[in-house]
N, CA, C and O atoms as a Maestro MAE file, in Angstrom:
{
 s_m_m2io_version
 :::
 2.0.0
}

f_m_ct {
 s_m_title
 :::
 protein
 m_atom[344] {
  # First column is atom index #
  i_m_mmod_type
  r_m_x_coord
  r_m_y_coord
  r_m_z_coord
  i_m_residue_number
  s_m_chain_name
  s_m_pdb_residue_name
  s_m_pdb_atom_name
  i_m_atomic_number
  :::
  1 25 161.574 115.482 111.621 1 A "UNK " " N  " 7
  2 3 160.593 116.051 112.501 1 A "UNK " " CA " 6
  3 2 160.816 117.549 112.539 1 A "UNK " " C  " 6
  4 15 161.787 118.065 113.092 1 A "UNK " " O  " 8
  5 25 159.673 118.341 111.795 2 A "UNK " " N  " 7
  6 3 159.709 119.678 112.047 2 A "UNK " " CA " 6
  7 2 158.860 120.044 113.515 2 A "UNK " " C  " 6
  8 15 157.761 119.580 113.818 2 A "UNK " " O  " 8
  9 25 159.467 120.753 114.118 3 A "UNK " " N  " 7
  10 3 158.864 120.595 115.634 3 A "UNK " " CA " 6
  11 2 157.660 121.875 115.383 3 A "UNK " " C  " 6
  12 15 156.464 121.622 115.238 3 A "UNK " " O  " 8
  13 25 158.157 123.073 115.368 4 A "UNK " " N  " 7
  14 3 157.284 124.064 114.757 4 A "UNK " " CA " 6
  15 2 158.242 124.944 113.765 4 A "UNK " " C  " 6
  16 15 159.411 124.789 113.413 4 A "UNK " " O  " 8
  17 25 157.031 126.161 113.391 5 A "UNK " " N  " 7
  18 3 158.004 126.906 111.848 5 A "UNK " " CA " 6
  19 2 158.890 127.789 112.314 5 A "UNK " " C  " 6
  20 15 159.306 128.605 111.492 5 A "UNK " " O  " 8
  21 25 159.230 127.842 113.240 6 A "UNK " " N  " 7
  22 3 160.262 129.445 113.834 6 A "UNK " " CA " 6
  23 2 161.580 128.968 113.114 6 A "UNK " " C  " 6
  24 15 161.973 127.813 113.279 6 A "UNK " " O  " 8
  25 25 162.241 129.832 112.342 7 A "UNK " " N  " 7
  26 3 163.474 129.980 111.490 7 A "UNK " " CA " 6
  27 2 164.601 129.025 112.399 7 A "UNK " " C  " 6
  28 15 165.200 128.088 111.872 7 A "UNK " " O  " 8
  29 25 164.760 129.355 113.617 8 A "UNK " " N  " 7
  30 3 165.723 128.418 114.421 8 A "UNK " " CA " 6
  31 2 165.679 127.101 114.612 8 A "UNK " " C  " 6
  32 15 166.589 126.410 115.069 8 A "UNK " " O  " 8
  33 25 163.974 126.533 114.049 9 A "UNK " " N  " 7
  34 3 163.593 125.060 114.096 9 A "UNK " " CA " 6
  35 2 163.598 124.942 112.922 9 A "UNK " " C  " 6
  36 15 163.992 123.782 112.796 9 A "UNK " " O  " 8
  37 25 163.404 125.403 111.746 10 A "UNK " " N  " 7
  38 3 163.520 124.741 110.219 10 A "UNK " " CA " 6
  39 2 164.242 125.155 109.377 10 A "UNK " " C  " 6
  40 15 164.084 124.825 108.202 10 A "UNK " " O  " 8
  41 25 165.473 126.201 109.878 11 A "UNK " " N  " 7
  42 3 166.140 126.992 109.125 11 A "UNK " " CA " 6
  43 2 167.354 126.103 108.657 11 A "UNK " " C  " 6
  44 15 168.059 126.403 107.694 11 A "UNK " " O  " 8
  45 25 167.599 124.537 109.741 12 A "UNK " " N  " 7
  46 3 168.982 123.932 109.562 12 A "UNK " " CA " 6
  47 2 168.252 122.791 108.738 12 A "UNK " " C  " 6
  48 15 169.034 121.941 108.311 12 A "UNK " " O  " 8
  49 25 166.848 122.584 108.409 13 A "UNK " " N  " 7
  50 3 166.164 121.501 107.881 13 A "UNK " " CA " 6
  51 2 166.666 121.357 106.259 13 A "UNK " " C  " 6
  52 15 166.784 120.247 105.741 13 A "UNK " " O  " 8
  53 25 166.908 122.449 105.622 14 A "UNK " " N  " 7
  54 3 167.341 122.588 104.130 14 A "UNK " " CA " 6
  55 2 168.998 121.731 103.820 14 A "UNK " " C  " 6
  56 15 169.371 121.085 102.841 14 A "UNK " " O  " 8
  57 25 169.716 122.081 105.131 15 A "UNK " " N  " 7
  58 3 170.866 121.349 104.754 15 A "UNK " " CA " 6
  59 2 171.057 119.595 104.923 15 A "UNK " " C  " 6
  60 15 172.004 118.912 104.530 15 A "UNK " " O  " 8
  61 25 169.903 119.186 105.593 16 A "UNK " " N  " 7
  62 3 169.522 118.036 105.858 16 A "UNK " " CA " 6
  63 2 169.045 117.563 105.004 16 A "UNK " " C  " 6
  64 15 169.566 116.501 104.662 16 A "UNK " " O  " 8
  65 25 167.891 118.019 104.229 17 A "UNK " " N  " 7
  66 3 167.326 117.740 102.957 17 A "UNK " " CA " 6
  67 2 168.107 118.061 101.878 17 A "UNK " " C  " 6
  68 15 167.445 117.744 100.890 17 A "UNK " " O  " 8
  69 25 169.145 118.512 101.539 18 A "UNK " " N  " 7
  70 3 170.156 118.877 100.979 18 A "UNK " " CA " 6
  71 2 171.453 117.843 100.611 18 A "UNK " " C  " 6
  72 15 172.093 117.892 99.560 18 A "UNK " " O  " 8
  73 25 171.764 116.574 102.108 19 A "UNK " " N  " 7
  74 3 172.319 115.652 102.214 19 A "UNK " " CA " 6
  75 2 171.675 114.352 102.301 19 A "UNK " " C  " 6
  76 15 172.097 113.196 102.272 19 A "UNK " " O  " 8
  77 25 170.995 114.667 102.370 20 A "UNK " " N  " 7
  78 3 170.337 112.838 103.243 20 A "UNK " " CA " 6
  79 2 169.230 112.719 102.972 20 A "UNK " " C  " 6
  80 15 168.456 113.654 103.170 20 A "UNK " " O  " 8
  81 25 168.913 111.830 102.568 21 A "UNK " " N  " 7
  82 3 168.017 110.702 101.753 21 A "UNK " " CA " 6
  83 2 166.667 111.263 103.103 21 A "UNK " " C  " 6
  84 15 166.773 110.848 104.257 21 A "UNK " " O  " 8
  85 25 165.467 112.242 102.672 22 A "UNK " " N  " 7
  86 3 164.387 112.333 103.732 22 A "UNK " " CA " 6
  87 2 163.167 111.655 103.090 22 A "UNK " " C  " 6
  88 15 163.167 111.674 101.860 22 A "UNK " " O  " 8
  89 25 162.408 111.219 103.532 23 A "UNK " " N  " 7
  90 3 161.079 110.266 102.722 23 A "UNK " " CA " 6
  91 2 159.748 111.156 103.309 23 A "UNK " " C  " 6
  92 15 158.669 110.967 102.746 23 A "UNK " " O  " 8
  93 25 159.799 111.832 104.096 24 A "UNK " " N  " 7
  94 3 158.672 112.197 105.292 24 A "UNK " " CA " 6
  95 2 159.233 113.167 106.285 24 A "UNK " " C  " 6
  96 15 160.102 112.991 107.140 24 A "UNK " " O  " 8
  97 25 158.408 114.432 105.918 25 A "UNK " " N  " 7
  98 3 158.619 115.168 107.768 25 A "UNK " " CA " 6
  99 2 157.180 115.194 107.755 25 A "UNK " " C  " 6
  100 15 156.282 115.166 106.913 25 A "UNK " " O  " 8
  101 25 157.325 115.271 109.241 26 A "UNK " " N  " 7
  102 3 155.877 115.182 110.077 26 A "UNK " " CA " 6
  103 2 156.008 116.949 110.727 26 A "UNK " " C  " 6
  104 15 157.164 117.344 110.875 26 A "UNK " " O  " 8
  105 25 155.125 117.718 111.008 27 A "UNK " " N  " 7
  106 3 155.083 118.856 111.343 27 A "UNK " " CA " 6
  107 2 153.861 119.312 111.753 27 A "UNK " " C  " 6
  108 15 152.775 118.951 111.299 27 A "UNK " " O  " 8
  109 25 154.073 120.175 112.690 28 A "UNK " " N  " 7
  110 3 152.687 120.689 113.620 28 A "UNK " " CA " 6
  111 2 151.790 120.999 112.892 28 A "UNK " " C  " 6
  112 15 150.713 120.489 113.198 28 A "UNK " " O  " 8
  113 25 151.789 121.854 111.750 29 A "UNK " " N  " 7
  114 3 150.580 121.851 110.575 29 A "UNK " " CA " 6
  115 2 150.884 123.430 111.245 29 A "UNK " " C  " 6
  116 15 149.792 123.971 111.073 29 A "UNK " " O  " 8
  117 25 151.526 124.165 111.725 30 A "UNK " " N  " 7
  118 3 151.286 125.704 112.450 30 A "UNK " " CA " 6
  119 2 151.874 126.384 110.969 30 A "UNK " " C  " 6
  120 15 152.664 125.688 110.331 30 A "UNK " " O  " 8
  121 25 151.542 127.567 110.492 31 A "UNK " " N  " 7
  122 3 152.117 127.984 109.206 31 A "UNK " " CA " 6
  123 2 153.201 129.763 109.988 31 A "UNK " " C  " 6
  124 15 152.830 130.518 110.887 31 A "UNK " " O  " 8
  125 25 154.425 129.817 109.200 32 A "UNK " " N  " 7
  126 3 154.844 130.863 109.184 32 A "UNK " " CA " 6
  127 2 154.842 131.684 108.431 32 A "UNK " " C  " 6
  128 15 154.512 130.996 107.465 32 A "UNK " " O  " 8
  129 25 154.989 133.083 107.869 33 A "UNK " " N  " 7
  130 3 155.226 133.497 106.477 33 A "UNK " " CA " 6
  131 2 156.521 134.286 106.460 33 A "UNK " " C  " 6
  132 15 156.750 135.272 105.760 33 A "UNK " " O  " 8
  133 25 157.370 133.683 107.373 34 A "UNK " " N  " 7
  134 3 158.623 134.074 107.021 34 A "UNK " " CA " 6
  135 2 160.025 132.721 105.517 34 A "UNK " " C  " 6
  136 15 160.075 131.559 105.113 34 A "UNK " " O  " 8
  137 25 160.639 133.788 105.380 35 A "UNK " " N  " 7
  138 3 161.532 133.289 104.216 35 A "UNK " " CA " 6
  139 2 161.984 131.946 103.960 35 A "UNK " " C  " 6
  140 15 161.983 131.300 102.912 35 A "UNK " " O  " 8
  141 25 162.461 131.584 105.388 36 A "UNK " " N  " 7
  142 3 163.121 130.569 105.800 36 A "UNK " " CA " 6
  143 2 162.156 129.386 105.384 36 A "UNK " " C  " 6
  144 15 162.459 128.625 104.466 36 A "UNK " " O  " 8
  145 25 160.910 129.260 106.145 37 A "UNK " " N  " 7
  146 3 159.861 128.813 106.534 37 A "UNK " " CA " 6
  147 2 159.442 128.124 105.117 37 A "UNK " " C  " 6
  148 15 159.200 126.938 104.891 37 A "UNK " " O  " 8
  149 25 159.428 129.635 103.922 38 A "UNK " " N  " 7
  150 3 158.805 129.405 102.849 38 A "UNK " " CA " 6
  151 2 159.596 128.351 101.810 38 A "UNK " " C  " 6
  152 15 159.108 127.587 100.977 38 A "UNK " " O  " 8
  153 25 161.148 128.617 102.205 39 A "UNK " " N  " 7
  154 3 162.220 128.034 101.142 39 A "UNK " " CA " 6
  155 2 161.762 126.670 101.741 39 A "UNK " " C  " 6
  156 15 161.057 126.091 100.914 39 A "UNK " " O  " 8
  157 25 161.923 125.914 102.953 40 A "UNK " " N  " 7
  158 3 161.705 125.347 103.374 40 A "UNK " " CA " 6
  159 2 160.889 124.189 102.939 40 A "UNK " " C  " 6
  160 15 161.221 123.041 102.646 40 A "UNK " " O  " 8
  161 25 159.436 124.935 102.980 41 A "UNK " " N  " 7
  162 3 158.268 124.135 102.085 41 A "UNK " " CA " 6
  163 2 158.566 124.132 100.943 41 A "UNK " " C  " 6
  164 15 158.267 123.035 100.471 41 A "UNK " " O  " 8
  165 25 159.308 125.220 99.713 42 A "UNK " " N  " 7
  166 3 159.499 124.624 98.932 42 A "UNK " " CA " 6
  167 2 160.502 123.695 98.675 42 A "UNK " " C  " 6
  168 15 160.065 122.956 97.793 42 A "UNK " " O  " 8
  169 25 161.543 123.381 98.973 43 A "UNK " " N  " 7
  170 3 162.292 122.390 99.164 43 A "UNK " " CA " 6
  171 2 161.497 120.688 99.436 43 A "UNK " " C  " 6
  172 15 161.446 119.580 98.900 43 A "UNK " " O  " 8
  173 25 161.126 121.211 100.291 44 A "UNK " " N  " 7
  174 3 159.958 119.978 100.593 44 A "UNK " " CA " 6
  175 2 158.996 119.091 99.216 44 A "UNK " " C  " 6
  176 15 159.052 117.876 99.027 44 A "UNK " " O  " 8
  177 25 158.443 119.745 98.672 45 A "UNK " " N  " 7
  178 3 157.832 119.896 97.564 45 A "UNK " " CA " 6
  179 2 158.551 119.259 96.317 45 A "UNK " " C  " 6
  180 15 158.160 118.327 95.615 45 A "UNK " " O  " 8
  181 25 160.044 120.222 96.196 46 A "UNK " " N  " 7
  182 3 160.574 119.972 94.579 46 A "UNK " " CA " 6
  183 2 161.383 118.472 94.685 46 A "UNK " " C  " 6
  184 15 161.796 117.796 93.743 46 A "UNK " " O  " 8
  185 25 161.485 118.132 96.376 47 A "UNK " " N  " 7
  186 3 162.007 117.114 96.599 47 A "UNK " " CA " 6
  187 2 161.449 115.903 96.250 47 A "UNK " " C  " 6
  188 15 162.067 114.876 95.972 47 A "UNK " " O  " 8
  189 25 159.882 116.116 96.283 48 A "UNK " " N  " 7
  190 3 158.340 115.184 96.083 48 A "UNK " " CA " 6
  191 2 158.604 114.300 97.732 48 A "UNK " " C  " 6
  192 15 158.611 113.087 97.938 48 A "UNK " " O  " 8
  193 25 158.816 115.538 98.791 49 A "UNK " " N  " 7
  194 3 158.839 114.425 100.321 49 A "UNK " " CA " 6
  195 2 157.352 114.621 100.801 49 A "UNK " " C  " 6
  196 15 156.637 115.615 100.669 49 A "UNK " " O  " 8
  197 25 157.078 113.425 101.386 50 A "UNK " " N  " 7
  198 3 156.188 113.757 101.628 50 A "UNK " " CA " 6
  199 2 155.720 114.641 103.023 50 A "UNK " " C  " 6
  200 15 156.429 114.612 104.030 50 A "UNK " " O  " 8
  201 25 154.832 115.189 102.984 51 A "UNK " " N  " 7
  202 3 155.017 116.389 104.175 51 A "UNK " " CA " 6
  203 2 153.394 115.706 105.162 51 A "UNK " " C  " 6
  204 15 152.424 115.335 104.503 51 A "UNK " " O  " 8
  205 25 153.375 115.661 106.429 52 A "UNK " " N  " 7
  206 3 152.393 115.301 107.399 52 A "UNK " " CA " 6
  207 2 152.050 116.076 108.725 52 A "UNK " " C  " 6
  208 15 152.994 116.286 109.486 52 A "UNK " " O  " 8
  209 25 150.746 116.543 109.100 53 A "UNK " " N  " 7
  210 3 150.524 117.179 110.188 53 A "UNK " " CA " 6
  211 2 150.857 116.356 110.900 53 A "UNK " " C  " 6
  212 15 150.701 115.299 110.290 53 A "UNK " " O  " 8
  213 25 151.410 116.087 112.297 54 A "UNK " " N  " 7
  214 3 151.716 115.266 113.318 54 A "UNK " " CA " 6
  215 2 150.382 115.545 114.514 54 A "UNK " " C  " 6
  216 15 150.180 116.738 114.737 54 A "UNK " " O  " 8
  217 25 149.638 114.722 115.144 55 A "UNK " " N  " 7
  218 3 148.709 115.106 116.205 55 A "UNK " " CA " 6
  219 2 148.738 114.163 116.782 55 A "UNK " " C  " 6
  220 15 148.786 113.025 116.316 55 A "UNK " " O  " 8
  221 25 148.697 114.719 118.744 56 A "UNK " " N  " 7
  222 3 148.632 113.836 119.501 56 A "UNK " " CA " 6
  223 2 147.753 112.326 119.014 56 A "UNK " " C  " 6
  224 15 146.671 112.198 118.442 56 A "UNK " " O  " 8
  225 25 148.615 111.433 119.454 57 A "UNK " " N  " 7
  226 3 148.270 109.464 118.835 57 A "UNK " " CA " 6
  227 2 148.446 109.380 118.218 57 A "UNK " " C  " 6
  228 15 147.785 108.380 117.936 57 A "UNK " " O  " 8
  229 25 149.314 109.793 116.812 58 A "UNK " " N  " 7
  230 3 149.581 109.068 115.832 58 A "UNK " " CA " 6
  231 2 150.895 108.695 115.996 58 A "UNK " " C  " 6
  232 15 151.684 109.326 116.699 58 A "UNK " " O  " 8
  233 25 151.154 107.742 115.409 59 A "UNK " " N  " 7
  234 3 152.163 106.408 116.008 59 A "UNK " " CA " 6
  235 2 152.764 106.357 114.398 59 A "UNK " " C  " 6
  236 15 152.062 106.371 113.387 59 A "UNK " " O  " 8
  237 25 154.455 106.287 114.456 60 A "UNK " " N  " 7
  238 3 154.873 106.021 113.355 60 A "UNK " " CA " 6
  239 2 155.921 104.910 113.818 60 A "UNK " " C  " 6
  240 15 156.014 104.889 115.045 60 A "UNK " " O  " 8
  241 25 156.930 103.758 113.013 61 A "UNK " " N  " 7
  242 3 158.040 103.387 113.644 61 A "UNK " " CA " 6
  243 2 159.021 103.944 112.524 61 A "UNK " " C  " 6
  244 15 158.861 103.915 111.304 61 A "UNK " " O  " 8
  245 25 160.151 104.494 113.315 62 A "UNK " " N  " 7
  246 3 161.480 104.319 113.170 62 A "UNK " " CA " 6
  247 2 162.931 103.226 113.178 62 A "UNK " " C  " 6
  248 15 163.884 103.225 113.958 62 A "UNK " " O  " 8
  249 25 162.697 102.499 112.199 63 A "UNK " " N  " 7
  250 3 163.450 101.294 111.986 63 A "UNK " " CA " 6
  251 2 162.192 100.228 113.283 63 A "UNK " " C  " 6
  252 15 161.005 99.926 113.400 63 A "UNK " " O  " 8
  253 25 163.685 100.021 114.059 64 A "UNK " " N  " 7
  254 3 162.526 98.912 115.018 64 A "UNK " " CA " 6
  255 2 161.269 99.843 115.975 64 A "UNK " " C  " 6
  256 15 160.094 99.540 116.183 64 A "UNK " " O  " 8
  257 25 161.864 100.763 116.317 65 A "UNK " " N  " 7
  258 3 160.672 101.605 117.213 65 A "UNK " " CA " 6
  259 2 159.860 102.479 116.689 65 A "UNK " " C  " 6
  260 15 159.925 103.259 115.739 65 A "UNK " " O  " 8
  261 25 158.546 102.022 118.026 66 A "UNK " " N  " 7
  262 3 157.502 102.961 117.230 66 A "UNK " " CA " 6
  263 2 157.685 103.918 118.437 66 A "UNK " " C  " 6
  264 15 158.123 103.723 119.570 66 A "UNK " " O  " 8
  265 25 157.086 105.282 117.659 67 A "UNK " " N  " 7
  266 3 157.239 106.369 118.109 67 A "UNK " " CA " 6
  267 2 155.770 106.428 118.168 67 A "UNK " " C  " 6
  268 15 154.988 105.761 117.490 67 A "UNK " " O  " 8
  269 25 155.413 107.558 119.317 68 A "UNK " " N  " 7
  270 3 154.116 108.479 119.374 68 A "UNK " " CA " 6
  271 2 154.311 109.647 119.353 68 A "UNK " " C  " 6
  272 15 155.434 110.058 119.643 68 A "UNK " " O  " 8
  273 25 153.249 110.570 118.995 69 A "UNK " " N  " 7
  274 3 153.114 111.745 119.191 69 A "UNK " " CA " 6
  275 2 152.166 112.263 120.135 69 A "UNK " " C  " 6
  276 15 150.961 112.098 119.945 69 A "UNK " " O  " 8
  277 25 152.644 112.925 121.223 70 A "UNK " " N  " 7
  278 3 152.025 113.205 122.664 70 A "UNK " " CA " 6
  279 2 151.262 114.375 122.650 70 A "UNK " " C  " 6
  280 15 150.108 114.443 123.071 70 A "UNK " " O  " 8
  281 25 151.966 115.388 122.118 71 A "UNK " " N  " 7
  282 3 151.210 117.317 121.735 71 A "UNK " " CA " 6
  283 2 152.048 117.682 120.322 71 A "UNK " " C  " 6
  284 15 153.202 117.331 120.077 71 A "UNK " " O  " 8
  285 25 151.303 118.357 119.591 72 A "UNK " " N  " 7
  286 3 148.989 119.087 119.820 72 A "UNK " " CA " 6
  287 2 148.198 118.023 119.371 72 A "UNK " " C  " 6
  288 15 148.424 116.907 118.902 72 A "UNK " " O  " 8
  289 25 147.348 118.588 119.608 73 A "UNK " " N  " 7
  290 3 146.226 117.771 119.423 73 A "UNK " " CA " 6
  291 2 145.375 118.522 118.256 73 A "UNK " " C  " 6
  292 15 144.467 118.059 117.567 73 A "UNK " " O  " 8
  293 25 146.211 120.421 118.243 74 A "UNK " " N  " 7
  294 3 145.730 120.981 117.032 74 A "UNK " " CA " 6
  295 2 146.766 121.786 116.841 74 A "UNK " " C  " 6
  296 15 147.955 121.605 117.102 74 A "UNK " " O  " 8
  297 25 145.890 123.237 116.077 75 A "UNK " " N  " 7
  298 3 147.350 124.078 116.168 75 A "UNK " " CA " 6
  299 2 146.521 125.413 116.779 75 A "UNK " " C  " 6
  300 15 146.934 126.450 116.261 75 A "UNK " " O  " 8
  301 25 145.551 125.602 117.665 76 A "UNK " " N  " 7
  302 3 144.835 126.451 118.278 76 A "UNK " " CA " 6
  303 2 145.971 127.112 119.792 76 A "UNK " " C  " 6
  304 15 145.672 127.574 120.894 76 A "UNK " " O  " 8
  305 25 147.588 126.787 118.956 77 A "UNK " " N  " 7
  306 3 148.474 127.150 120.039 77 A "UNK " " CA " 6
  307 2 149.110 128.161 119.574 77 A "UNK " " C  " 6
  308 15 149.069 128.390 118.365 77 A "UNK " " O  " 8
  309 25 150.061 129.235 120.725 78 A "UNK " " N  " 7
  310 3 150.728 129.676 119.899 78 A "UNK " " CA " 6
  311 2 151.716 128.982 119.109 78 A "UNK " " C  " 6
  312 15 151.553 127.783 118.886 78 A "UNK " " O  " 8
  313 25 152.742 129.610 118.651 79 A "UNK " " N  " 7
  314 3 154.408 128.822 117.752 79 A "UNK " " CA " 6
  315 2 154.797 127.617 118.665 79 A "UNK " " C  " 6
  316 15 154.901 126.410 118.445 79 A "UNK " " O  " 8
  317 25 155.033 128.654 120.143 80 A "UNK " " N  " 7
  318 3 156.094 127.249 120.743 80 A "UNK " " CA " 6
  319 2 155.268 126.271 121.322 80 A "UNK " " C  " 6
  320 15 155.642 125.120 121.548 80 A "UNK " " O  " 8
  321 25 153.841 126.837 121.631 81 A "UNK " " N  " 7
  322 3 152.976 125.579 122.173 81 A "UNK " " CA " 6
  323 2 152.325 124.546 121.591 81 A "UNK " " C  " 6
  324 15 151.539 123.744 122.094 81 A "UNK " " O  " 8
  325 25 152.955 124.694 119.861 82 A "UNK " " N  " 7
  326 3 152.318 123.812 119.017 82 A "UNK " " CA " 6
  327 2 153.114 122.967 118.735 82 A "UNK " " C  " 6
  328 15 152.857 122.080 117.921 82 A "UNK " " O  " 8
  329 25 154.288 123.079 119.380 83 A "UNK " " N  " 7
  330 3 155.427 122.136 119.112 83 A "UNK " " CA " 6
  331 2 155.312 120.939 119.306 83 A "UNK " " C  " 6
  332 15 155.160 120.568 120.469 83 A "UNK " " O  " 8
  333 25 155.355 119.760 118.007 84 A "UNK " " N  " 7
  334 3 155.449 118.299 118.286 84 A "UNK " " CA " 6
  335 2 156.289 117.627 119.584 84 A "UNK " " C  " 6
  336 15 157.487 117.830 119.780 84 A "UNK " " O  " 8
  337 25 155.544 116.901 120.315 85 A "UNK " " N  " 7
  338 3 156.526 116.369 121.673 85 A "UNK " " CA " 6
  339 2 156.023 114.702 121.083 85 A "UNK " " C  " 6
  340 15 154.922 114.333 120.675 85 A "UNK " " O  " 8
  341 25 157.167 114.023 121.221 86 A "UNK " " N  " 7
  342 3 157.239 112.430 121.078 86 A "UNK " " CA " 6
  343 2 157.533 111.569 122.280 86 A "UNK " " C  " 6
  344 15 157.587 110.345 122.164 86 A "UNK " " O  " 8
  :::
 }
 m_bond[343] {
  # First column is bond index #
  i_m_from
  i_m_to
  i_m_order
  :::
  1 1 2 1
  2 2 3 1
  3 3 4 2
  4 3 5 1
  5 5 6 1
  6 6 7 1
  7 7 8 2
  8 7 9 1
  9 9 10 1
  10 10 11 1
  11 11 12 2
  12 11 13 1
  13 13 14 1
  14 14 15 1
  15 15 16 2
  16 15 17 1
  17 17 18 1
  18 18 19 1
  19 19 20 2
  20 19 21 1
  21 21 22 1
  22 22 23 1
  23 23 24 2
  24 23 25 1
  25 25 26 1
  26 26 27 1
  27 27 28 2
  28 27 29 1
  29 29 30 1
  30 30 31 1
  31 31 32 2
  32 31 33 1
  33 33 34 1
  34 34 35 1
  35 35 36 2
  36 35 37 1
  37 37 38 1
  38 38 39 1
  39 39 40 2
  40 39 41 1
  41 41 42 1
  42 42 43 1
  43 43 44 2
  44 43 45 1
  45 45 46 1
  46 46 47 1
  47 47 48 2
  48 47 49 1
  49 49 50 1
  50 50 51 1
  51 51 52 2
  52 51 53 1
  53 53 54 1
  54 54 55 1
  55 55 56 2
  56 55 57 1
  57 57 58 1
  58 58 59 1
  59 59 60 2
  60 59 61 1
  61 61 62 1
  62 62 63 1
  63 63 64 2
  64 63 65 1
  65 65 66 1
  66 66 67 1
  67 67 68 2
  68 67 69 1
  69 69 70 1
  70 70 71 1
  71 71 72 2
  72 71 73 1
  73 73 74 1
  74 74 75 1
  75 75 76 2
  76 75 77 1
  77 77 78 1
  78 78 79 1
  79 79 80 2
  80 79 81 1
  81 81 82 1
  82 82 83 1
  83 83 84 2
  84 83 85 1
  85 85 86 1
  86 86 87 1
  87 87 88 2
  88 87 89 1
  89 89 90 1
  90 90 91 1
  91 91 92 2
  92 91 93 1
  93 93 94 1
  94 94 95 1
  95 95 96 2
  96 95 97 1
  97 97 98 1
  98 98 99 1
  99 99 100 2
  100 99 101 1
  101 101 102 1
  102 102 103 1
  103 103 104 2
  104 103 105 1
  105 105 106 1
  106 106 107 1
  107 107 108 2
  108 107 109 1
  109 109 110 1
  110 110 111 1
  111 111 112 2
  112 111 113 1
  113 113 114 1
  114 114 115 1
  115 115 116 2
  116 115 117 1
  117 117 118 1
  118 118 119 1
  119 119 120 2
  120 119 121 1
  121 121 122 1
  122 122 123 1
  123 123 124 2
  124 123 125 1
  125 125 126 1
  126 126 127 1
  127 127 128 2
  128 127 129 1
  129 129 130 1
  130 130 131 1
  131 131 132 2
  132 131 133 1
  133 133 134 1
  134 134 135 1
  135 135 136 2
  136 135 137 1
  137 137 138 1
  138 138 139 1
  139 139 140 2
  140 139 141 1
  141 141 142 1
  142 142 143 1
  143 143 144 2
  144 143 145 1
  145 145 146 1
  146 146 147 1
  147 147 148 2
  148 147 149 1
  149 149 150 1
  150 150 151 1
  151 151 152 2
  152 151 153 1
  153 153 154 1
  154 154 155 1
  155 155 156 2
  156 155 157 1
  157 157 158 1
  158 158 159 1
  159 159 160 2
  160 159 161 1
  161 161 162 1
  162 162 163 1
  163 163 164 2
  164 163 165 1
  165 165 166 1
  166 166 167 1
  167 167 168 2
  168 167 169 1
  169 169 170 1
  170 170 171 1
  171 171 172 2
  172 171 173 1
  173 173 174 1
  174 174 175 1
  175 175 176 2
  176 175 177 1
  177 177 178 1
  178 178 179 1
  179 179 180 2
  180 179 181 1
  181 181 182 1
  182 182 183 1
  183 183 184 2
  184 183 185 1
  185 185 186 1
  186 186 187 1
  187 187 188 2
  188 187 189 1
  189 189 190 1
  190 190 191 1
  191 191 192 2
  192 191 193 1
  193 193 194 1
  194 194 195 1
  195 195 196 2
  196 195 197 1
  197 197 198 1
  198 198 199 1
  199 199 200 2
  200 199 201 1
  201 201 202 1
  202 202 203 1
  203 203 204 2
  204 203 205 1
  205 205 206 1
  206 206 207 1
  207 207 208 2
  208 207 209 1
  209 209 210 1
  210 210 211 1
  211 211 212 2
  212 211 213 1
  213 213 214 1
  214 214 215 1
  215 215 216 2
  216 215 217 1
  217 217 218 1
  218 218 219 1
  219 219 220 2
  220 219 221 1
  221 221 222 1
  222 222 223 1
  223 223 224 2
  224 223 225 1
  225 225 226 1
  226 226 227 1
  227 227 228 2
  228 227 229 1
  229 229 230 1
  230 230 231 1
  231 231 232 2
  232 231 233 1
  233 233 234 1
  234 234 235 1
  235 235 236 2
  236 235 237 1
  237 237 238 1
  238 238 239 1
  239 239 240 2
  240 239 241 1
  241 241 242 1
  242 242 243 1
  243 243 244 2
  244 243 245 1
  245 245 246 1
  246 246 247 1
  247 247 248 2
  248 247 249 1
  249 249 250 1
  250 250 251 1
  251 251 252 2
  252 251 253 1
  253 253 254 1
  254 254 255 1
  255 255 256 2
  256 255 257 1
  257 257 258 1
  258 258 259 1
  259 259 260 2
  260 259 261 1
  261 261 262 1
  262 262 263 1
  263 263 264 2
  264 263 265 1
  265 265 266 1
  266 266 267 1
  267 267 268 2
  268 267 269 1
  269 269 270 1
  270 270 271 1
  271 271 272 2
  272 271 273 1
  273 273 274 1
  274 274 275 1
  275 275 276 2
  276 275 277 1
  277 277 278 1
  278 278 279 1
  279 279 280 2
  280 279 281 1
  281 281 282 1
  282 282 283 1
  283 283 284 2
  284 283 285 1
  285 285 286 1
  286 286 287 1
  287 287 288 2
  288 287 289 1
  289 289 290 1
  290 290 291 1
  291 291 292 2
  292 291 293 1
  293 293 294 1
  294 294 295 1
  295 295 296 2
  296 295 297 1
  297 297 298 1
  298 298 299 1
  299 299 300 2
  300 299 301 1
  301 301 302 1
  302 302 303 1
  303 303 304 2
  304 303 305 1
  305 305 306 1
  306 306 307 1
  307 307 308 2
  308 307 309 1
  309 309 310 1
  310 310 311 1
  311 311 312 2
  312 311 313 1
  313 313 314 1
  314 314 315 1
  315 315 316 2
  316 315 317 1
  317 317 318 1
  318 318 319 1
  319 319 320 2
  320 319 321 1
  321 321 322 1
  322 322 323 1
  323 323 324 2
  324 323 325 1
  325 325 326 1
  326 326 327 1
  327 327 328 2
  328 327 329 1
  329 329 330 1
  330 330 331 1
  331 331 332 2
  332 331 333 1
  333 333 334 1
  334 334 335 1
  335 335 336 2
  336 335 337 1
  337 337 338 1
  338 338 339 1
  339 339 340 2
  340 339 341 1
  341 341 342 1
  342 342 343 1
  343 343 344 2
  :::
 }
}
């Protein structure tokens, strides 16, 4: 779960994708054009993960639980107000 793009929320995401088996991040769809941000997506990419806007109601499960997604509903927010809440 990328919550939004600010370097302090996706900057530790590379070493994660780096170790551990990721299939899917879900992410606000908000774009940054900083460095971090960019390595980021590409990592994403050369990995072939698949990448998903997250918007309020969509429902995924995690092993036995299903999860929702509560906010946004877009990305007409700023950075921190576009942040995925579950």
């Amino acid at each position: 779960m990328s919550t939004h793009p600010y370097a302090v929320h996706v900057g530790g995401i590379s070493i994660v994708l780096d170790n551990y088996e990721v299939k899917k991040i879900i992410a606000s769809g908000k774009v940054h054009t900083s460095k971090t941000y960019k390595n980021y997506l590409k990592k994403t990419v050369q990995k072939g993960i698949t990448y998903k806007f997250g918007r309020k109601g969509d429902q995924f499960k995690l092993g036995e639980t299903s999860i929702q997604i509560l906010h946004p509903n877009s990305t007409d927010y700023d950075f921190n107000n576009c942040s995925i809440v579950l």
